[in-house]
TIDRENFI-687743 format. One record per residue: residue number from 1; residue in one letter; x, y, z of N, C-alpha, C in turn. Coordinates in steps of 0.001 Angstrom, whole numbers, plus 500000, padded with zeros to 6 digits. Example, Ala and Ser with C-alpha at 12.3 -4.5 7.8 and 13.67 -1.06 7.14 Angstrom:
<recs>
{1,"A",{513190,494310,507800},{512300,495500,507800},{513200,496700,507800}},
{2,"S",{512850,497750,507080},{513670,498940,507140},{512900,500030,507870}},
</recs>
This chain:
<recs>
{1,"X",{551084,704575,363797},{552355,705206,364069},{553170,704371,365057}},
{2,"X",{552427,704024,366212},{553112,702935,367262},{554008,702038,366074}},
{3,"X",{552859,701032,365720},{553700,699945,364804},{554584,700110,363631}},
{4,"X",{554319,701453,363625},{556042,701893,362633},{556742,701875,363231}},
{5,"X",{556955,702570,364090},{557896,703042,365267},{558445,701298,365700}},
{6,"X",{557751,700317,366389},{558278,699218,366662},{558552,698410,365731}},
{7,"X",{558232,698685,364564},{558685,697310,363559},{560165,698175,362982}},
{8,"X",{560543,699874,362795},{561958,699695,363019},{562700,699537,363590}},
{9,"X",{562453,699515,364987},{563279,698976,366184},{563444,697558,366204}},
{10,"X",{562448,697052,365653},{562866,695117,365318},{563227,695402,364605}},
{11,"X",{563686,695713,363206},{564423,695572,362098},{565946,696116,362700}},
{12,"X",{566052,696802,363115},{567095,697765,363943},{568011,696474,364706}},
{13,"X",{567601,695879,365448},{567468,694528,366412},{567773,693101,365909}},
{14,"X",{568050,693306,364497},{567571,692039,364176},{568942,691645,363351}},
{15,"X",{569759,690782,363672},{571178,690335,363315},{571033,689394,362218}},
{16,"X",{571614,689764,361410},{571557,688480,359873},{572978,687673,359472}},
{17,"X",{573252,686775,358820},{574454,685906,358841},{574952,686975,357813}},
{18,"X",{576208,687306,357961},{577054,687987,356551},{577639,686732,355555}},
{19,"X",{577127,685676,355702},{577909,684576,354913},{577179,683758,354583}},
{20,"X",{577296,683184,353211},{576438,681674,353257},{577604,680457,353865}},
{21,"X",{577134,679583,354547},{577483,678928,355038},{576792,677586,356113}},
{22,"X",{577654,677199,357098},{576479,676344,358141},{576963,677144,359420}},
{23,"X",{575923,676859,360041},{575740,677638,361756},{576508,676603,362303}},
{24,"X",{577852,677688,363284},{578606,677212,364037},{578218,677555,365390}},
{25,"X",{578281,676536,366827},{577879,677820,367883},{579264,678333,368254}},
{26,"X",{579158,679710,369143},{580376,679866,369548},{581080,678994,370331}},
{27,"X",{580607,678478,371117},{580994,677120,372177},{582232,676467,371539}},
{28,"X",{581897,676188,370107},{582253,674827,369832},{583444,675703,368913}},
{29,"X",{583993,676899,368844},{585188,677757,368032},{586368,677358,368838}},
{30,"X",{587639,676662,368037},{588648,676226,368193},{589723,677531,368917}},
{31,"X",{589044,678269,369875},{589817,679347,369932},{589040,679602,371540}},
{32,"X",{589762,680426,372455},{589156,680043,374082},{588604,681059,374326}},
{33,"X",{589377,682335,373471},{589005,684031,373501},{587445,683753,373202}},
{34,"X",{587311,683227,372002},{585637,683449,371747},{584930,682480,372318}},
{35,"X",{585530,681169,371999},{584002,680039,372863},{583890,680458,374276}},
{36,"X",{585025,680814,374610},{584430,681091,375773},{583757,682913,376381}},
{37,"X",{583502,683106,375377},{583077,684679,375229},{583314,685924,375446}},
{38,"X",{584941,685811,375521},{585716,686945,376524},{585686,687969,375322}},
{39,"X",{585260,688344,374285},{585022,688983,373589},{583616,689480,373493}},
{40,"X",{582566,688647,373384},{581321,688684,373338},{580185,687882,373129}},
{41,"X",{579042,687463,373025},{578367,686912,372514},{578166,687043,371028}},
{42,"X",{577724,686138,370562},{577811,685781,368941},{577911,684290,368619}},
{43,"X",{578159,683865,367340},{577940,683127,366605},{578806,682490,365557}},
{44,"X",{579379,681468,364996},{580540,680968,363685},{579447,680839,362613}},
{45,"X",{580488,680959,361420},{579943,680439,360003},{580678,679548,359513}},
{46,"X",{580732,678429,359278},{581695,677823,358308},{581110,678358,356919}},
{47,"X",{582031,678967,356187},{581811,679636,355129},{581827,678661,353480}},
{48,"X",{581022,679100,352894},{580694,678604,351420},{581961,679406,350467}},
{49,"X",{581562,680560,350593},{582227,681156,349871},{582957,682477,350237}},
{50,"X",{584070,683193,349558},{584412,684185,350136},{583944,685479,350302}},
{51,"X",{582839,685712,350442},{581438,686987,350310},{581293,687857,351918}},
{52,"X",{581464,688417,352246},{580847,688683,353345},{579948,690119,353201}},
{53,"X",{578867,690044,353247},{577881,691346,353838},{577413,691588,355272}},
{54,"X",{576849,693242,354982},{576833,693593,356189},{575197,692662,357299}},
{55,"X",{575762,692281,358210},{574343,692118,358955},{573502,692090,359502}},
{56,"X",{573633,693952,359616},{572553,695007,359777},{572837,696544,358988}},
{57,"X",{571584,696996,358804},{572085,698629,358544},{573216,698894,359548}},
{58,"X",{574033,700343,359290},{574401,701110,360215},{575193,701709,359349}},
{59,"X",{576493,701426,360331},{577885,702834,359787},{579099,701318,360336}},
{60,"X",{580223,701544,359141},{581636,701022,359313},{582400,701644,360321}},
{61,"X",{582445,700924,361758},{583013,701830,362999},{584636,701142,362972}},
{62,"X",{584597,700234,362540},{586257,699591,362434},{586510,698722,361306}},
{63,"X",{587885,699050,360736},{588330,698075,359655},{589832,697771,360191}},
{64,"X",{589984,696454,360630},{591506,696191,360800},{592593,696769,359658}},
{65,"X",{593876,696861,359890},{594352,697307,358742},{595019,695948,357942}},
{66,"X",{594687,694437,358447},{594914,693674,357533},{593538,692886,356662}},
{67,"X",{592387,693984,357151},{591253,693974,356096},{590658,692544,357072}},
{68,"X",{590821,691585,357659},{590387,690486,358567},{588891,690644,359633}},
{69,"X",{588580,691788,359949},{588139,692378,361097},{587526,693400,360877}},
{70,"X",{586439,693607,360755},{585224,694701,360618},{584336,694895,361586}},
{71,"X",{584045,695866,362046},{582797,696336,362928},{581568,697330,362112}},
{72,"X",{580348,696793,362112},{579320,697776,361822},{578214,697950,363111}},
{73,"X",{578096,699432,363264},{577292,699838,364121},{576063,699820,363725}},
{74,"X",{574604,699782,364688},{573452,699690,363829},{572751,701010,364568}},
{75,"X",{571814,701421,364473},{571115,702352,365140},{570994,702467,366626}},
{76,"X",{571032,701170,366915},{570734,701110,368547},{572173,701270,369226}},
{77,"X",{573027,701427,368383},{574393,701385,368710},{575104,700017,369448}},
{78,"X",{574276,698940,368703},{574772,697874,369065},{576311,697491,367664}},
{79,"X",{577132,697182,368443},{578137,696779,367463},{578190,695337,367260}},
{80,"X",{578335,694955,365618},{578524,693817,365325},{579919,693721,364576}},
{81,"X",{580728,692488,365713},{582374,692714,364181},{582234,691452,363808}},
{82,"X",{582847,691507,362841},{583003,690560,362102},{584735,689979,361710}},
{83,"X",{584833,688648,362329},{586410,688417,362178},{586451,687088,361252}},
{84,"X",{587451,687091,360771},{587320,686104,359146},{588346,685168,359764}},
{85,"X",{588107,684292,359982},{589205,683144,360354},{590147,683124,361160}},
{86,"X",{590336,682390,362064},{591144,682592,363425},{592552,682191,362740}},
{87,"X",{593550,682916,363687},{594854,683367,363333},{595471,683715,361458}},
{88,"X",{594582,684558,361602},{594451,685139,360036},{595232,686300,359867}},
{89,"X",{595086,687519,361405},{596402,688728,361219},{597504,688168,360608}},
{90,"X",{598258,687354,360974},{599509,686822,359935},{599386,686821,358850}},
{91,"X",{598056,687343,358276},{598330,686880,356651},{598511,688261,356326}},
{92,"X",{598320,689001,357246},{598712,690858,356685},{597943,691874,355836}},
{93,"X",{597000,690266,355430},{595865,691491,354605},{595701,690990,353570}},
{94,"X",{596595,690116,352678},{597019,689745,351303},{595727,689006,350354}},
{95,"X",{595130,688562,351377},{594075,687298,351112},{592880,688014,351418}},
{96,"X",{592570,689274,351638},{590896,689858,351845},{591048,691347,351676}},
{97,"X",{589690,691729,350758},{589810,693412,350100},{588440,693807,350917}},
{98,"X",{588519,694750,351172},{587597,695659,352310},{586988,696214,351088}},
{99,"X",{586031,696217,350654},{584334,697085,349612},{583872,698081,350322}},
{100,"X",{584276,698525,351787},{583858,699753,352104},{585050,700175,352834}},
{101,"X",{585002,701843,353624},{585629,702483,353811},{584909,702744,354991}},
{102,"X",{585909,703249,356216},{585681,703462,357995},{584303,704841,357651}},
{103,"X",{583418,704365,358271},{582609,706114,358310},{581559,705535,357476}},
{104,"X",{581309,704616,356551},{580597,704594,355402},{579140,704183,356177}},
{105,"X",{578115,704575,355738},{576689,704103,355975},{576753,703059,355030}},
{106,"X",{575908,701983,355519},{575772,700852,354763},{574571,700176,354943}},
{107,"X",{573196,699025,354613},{572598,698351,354120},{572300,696948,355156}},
{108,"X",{571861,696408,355913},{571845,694943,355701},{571839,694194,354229}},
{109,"X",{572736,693538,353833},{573232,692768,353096},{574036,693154,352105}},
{110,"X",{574315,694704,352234},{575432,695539,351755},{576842,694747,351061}},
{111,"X",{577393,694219,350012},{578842,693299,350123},{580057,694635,351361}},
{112,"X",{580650,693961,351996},{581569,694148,352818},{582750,693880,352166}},
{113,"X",{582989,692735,352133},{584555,692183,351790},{584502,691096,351007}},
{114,"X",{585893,690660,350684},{585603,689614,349955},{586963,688474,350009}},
{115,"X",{587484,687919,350521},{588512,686991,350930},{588986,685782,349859}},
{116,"X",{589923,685383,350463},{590359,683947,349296},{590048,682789,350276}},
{117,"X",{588790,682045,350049},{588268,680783,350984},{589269,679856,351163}},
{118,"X",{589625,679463,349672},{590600,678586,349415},{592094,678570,349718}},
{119,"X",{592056,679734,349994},{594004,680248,350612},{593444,679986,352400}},
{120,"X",{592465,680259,352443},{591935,679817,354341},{592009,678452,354583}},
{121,"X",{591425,678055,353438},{591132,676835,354009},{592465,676040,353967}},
{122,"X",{593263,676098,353588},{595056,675835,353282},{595712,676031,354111}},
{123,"X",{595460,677547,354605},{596723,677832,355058},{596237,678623,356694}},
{124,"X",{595054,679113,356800},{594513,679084,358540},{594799,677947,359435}},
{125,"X",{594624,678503,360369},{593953,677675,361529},{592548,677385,361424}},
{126,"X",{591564,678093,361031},{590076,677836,360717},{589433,679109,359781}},
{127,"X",{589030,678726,358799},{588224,679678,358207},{587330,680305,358605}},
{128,"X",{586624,679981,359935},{585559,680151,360420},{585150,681854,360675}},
{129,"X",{584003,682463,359813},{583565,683672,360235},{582988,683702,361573}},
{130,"X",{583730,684835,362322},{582995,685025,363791},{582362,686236,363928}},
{131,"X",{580813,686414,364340},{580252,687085,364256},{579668,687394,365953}},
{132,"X",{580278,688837,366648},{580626,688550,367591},{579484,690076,368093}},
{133,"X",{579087,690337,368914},{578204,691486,369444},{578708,691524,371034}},
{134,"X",{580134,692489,370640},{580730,692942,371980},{580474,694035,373300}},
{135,"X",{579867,694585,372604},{579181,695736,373424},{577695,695549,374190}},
{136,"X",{576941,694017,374054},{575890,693643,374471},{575903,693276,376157}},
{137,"X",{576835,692929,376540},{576528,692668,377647},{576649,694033,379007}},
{138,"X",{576749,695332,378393},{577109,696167,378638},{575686,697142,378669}},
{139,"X",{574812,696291,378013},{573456,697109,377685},{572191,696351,378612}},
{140,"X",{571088,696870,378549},{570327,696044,379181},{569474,695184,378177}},
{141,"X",{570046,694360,377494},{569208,693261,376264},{569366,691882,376528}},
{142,"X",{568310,691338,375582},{568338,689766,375683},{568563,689151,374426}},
{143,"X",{569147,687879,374180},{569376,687712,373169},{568018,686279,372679}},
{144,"X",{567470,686529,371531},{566347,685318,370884},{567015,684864,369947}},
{145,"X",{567460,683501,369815},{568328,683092,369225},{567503,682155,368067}},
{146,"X",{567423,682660,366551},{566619,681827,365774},{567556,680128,365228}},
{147,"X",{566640,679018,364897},{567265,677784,364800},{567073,677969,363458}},
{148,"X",{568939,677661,362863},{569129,677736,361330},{570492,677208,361508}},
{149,"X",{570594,675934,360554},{571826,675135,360153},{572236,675574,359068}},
{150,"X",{571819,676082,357548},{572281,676071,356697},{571872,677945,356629}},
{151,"X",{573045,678745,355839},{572946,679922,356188},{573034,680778,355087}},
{152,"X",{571989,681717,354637},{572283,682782,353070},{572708,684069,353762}},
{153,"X",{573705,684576,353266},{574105,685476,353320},{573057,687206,352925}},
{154,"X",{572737,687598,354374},{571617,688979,354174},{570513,688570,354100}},
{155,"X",{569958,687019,354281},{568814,686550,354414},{568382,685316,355396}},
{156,"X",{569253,685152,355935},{568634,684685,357316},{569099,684971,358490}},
{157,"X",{567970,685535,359432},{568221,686097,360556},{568503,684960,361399}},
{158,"X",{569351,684905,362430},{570019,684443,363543},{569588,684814,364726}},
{159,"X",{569651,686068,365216},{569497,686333,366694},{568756,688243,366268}},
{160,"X",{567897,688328,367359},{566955,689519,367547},{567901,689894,369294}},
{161,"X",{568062,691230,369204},{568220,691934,370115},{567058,692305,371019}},
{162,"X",{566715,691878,371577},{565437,693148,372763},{565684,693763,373936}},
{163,"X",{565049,694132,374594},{565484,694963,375540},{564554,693999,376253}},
{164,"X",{565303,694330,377858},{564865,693324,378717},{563914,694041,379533}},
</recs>
């Protein structure tokens, strides 16, 4: 019973890429809000394709209304958002369709959204998915950061949450 109990709290804990793509660190994001973390800790994707899933169970706690910007909550009530390419609000929405709805329970690797790569890669500032866990430094956790360059979308984990 113990090791049920703790292997859903690691699964609970356990952050996955919503994108195939390559591992960006935040450091190195052309933008000062995030490399430099005034948002949160997290992670970039340079993205493959325009796919994004969810990357953890939980519930849809925010959807921008130009579809760019998603938050999913997970059990531990850690929030993960997800922002699709820096200075992308200007595009108003036109270029990405939201697959779920605010409130919805959802899946690790659930499809989320789905964007035009190729209108990003044109016409952004950076395509880059930012995958950001804002509410962490607010909690008492640590972050284990797994080593992965090349990235599947709902199947490779990145970073484990624990408690300190």
């Amino acid at each position: 019973m113990f090791k049920n109990s703790h292997q859903k709290k690691t699964e609970a804990n356990s952050i996955f890429t919503p994108a195939d793509g390559k591992f960006v660190s935040l450091e190195t994001v052309p933008d000062p809000i995030f490399s430099n973390k005034l948002v949160g800790e997290g992670f970039a994707v340079h993205p493959s394709n325009g796919k994004i899933v969810s990357p953890v169970s939980g519930e849809i706690t925010h959807i921008s209304h130009t579809n760019h910007v998603m938050t999913v909550r997970n059990s531990e009530d850690i929030d993960v958002l997800i922002h699709i390419g820096l200075e992308t609000a200007s595009l108003k929405g036109d270029y990405f369709k939201a697959l779920v709805t605010l409130g919805e329970s959802v899946k690790m690797g659930d499809a989320l959204l789905e964007f035009d790569l190729n209108y990003l890669n044109e016409n952004a500032y950076s395509p880059l998915i930012l995958v950001i866990l804002p509410n962490i430094k607010n909690k008492n956790y640590s972050l284990i950061w797994q080593d992965a360059d090349t990235l599947a979308a709902g199947e490779t984990k990145i970073v484990s949450v624990v408690e300190r």
